[in-house]
PyMOL CGO cylinders between C-alpha atoms (Angstrom):
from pymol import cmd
from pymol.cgo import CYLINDER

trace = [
    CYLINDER, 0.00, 0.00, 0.00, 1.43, 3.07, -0.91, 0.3, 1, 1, 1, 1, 1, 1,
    CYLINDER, 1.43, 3.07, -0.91, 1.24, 6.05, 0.95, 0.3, 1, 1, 1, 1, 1, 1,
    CYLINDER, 1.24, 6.05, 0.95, -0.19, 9.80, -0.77, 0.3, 1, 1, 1, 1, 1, 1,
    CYLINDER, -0.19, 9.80, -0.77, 2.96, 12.58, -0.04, 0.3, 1, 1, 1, 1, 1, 1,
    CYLINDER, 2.96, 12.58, -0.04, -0.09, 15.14, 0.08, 0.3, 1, 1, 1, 1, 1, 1,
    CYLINDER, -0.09, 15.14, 0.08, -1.60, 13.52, 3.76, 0.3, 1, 1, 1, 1, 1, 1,
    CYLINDER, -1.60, 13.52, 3.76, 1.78, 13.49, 5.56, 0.3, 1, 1, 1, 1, 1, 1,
    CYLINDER, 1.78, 13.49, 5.56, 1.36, 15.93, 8.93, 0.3, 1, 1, 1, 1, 1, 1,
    CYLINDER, 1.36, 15.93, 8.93, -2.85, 15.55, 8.73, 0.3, 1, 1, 1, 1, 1, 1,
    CYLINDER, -2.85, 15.55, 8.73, -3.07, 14.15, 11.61, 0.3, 1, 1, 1, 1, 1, 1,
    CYLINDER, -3.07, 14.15, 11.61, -1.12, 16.94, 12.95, 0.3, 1, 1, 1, 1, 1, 1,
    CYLINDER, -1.12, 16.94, 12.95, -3.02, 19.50, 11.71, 0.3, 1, 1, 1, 1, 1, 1,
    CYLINDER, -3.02, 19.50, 11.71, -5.99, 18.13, 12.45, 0.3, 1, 1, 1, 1, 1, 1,
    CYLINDER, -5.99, 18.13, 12.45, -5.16, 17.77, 16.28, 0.3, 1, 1, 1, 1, 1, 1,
    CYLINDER, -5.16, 17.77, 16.28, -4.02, 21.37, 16.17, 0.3, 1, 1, 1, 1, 1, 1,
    CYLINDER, -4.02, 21.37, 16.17, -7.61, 22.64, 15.12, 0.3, 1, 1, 1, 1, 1, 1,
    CYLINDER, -7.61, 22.64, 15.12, -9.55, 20.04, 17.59, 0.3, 1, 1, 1, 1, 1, 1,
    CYLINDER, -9.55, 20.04, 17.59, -7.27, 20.55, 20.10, 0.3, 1, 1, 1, 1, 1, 1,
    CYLINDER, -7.27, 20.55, 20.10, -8.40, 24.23, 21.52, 0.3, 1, 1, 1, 1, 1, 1,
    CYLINDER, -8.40, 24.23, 21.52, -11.89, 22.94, 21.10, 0.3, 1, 1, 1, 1, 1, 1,
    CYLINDER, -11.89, 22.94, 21.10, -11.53, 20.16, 23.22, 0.3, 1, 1, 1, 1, 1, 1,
    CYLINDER, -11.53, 20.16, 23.22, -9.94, 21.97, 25.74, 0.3, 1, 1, 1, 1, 1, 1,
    CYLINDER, -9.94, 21.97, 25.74, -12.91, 24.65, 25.73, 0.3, 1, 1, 1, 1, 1, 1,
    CYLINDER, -12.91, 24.65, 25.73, -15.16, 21.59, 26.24, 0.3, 1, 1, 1, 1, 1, 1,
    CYLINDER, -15.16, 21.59, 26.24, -13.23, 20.16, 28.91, 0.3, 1, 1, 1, 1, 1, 1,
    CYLINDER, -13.23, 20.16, 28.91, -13.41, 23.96, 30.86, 0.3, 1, 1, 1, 1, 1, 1,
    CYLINDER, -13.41, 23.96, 30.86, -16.99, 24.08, 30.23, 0.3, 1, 1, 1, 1, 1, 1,
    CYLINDER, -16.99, 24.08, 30.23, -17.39, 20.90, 31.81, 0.3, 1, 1, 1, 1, 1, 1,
    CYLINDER, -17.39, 20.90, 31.81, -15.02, 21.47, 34.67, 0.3, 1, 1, 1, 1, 1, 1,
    CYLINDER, -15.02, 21.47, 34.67, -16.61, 24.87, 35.21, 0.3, 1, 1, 1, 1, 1, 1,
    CYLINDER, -16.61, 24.87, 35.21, -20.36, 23.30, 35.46, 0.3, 1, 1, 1, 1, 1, 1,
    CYLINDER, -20.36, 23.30, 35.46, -19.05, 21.10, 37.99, 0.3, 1, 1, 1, 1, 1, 1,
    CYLINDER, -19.05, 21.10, 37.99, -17.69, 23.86, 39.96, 0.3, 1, 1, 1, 1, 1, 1,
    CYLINDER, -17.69, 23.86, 39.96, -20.90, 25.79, 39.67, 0.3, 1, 1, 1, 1, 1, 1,
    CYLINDER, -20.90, 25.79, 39.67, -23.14, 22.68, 40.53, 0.3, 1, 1, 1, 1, 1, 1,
    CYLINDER, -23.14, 22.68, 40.53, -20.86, 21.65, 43.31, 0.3, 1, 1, 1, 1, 1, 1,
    CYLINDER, -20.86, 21.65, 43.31, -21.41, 25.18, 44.66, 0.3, 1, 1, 1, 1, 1, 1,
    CYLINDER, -21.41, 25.18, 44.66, -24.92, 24.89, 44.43, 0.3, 1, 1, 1, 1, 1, 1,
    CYLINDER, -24.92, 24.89, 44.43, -24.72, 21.69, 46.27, 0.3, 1, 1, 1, 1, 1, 1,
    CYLINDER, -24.72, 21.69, 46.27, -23.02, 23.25, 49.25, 0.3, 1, 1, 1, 1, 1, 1,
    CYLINDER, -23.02, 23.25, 49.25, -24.92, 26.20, 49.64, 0.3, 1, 1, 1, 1, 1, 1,
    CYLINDER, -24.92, 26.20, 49.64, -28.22, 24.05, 49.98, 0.3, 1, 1, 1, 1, 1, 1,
    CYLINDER, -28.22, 24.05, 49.98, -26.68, 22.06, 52.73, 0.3, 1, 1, 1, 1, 1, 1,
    CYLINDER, -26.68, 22.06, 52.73, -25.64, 25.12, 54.38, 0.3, 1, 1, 1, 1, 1, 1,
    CYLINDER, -25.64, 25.12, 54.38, -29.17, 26.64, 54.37, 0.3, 1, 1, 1, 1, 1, 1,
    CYLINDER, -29.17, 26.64, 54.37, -30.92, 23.47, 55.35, 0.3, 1, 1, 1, 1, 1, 1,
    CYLINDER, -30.92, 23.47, 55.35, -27.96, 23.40, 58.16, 0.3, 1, 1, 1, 1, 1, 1,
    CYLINDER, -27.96, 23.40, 58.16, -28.78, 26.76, 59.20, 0.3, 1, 1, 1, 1, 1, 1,
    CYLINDER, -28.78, 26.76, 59.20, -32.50, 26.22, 59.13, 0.3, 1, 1, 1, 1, 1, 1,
    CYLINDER, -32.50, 26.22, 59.13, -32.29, 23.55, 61.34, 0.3, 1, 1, 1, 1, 1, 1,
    CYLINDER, -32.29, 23.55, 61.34, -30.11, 25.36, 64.03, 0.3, 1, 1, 1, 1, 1, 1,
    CYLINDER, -30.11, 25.36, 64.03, -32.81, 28.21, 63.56, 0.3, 1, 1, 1, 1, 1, 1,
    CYLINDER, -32.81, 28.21, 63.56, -35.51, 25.57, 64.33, 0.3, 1, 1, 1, 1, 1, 1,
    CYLINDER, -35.51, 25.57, 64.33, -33.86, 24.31, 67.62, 0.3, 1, 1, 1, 1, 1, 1,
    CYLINDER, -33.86, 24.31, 67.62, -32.86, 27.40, 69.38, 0.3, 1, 1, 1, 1, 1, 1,
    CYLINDER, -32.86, 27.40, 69.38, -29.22, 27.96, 67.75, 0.3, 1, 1, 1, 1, 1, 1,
    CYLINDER, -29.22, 27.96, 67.75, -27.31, 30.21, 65.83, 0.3, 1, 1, 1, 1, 1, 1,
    CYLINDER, -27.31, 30.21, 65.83, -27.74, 29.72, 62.18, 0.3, 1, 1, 1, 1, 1, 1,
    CYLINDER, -27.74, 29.72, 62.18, -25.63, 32.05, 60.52, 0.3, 1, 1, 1, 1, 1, 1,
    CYLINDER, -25.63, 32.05, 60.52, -22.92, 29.83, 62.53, 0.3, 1, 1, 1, 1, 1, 1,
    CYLINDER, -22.92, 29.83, 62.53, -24.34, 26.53, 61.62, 0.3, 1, 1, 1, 1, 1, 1,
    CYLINDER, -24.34, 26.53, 61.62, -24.52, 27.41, 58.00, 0.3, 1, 1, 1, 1, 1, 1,
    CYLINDER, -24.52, 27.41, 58.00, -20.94, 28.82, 57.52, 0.3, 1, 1, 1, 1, 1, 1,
    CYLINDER, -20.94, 28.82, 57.52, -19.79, 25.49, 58.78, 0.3, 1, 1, 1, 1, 1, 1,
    CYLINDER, -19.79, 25.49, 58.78, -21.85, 23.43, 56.44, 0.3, 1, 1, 1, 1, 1, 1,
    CYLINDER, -21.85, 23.43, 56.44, -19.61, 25.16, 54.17, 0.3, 1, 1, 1, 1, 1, 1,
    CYLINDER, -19.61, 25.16, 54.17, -16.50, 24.08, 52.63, 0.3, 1, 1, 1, 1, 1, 1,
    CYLINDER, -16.50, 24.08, 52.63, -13.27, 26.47, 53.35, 0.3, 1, 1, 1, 1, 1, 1,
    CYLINDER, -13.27, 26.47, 53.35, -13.04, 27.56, 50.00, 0.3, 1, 1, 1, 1, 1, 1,
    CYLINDER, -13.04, 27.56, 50.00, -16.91, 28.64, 49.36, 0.3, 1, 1, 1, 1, 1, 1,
    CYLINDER, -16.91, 28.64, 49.36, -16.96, 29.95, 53.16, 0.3, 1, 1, 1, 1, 1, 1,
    CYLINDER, -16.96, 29.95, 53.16, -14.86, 33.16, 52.09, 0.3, 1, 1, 1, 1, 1, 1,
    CYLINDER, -14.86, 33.16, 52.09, -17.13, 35.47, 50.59, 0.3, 1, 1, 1, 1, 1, 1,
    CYLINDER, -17.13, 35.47, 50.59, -20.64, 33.59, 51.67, 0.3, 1, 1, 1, 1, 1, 1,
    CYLINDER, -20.64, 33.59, 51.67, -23.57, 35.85, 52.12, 0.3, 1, 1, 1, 1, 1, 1,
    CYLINDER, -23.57, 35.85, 52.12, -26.08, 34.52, 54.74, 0.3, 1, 1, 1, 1, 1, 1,
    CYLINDER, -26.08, 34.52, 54.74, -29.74, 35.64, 55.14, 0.3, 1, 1, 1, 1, 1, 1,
    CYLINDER, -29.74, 35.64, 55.14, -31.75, 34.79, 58.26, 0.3, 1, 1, 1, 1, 1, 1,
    CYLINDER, -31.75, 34.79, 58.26, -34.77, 36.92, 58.26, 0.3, 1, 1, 1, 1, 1, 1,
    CYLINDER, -34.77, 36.92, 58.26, -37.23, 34.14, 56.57, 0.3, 1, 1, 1, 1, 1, 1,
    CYLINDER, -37.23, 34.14, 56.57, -35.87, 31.60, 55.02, 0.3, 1, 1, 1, 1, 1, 1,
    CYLINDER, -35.87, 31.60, 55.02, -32.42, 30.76, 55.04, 0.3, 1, 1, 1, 1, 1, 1,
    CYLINDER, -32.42, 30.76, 55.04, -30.83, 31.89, 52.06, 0.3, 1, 1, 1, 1, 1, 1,
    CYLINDER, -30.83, 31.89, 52.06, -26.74, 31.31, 51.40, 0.3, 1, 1, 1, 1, 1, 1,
    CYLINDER, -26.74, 31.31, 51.40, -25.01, 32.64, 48.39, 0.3, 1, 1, 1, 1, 1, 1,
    CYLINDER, -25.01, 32.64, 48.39, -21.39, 31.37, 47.62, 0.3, 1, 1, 1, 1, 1, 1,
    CYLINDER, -21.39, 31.37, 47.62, -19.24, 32.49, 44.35, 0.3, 1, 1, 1, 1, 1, 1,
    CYLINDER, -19.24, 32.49, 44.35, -17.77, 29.63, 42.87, 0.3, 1, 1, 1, 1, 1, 1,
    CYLINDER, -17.77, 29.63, 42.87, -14.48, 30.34, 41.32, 0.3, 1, 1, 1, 1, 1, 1,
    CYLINDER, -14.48, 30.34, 41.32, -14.16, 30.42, 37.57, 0.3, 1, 1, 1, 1, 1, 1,
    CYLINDER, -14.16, 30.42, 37.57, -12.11, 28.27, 35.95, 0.3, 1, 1, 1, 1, 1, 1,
    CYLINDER, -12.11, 28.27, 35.95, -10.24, 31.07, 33.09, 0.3, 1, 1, 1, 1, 1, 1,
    CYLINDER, -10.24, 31.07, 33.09, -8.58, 33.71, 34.67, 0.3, 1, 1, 1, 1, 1, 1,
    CYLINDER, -8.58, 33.71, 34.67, -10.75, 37.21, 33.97, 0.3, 1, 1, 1, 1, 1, 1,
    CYLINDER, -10.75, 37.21, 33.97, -13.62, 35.35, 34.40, 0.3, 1, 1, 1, 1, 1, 1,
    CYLINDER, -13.62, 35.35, 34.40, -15.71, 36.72, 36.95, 0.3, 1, 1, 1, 1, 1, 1,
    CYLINDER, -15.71, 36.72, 36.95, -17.29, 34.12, 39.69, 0.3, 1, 1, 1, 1, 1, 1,
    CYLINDER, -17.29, 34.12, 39.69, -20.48, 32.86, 39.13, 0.3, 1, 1, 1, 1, 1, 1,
    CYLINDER, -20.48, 32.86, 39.13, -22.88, 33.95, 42.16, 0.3, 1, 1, 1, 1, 1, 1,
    CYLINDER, -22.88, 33.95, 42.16, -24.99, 30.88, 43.44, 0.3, 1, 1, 1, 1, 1, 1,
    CYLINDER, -24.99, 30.88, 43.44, -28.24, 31.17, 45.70, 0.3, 1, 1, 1, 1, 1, 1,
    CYLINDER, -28.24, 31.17, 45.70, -30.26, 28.70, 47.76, 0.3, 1, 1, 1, 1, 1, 1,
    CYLINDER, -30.26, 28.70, 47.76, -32.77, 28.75, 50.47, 0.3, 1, 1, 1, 1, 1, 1,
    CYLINDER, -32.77, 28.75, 50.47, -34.42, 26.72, 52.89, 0.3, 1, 1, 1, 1, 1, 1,
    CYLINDER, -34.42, 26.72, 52.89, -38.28, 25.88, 52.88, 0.3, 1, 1, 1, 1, 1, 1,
    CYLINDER, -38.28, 25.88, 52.88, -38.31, 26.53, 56.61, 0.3, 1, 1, 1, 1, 1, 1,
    CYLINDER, -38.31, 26.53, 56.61, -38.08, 30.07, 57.70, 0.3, 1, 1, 1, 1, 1, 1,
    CYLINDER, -38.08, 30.07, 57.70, -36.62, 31.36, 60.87, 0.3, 1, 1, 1, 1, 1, 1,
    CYLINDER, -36.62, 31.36, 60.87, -39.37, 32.96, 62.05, 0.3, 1, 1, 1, 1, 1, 1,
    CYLINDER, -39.37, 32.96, 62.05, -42.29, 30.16, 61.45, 0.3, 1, 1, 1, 1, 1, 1,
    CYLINDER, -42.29, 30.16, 61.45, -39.15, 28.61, 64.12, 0.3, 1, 1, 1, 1, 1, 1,
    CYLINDER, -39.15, 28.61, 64.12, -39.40, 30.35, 66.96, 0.3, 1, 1, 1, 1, 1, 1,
    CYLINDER, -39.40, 30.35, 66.96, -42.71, 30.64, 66.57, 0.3, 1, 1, 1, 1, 1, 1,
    CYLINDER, -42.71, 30.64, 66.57, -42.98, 26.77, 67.46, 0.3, 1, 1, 1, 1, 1, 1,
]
cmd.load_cgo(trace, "trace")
């Protein structure tokens, strides 16, 4: 079988045009992860917080530990009503700014202490 001089380095090029494509996917993904993990956190920290409310505690506490370190920097926490925490999960490209995510609990603190 002989081989055409005109398809030497193809495979080459080729890679070189998928290649910053794949990587964009790959951030994408790694970024949605990020931003769903985030997510994830903040609604154990407001269920956390809401259930500190409902026994007596302090739930601003009780929801900033729920937290991991690196979403606890920065966290917003709401305790008139319903819980609500809202962490900035890092972005992924440099320049990008953090993506601001929300979540509540279905209990608020008031309906709490009211017994």
């Amino acid at each position: 079988m002989r081989r055409d001089r005109a398809e030497d380095g193809q495979a080459a090029a080729e890679l070189v045009a998928v290649a910053p494509i794949l990587i964009c996917v790959l951030l994408a993904v790694a970024q949605l992860a990020i931003a769903g993990y985030a997510l994830w956190s903040a609604g154990d920290a407001a269920r956390a917080g809401a259930r500190a409310a409902h026994v007596g505690g302090d739930a601003e506490r009780a929801a900033l530990s729920a937290l991991p370190l690196w979403l606890e920097r920065g966290a917003q926490i709401e305790t008139a009503g319903p819980v609500e925490v809202t962490v900035r999960a890092p972005a992924v490209l440099p320049g990008v700014p953090d993506i601001a995510v929300r979540a509540a609990s279905a209990l608020e603190v008031g309906e709490a202490a009211g017994g």
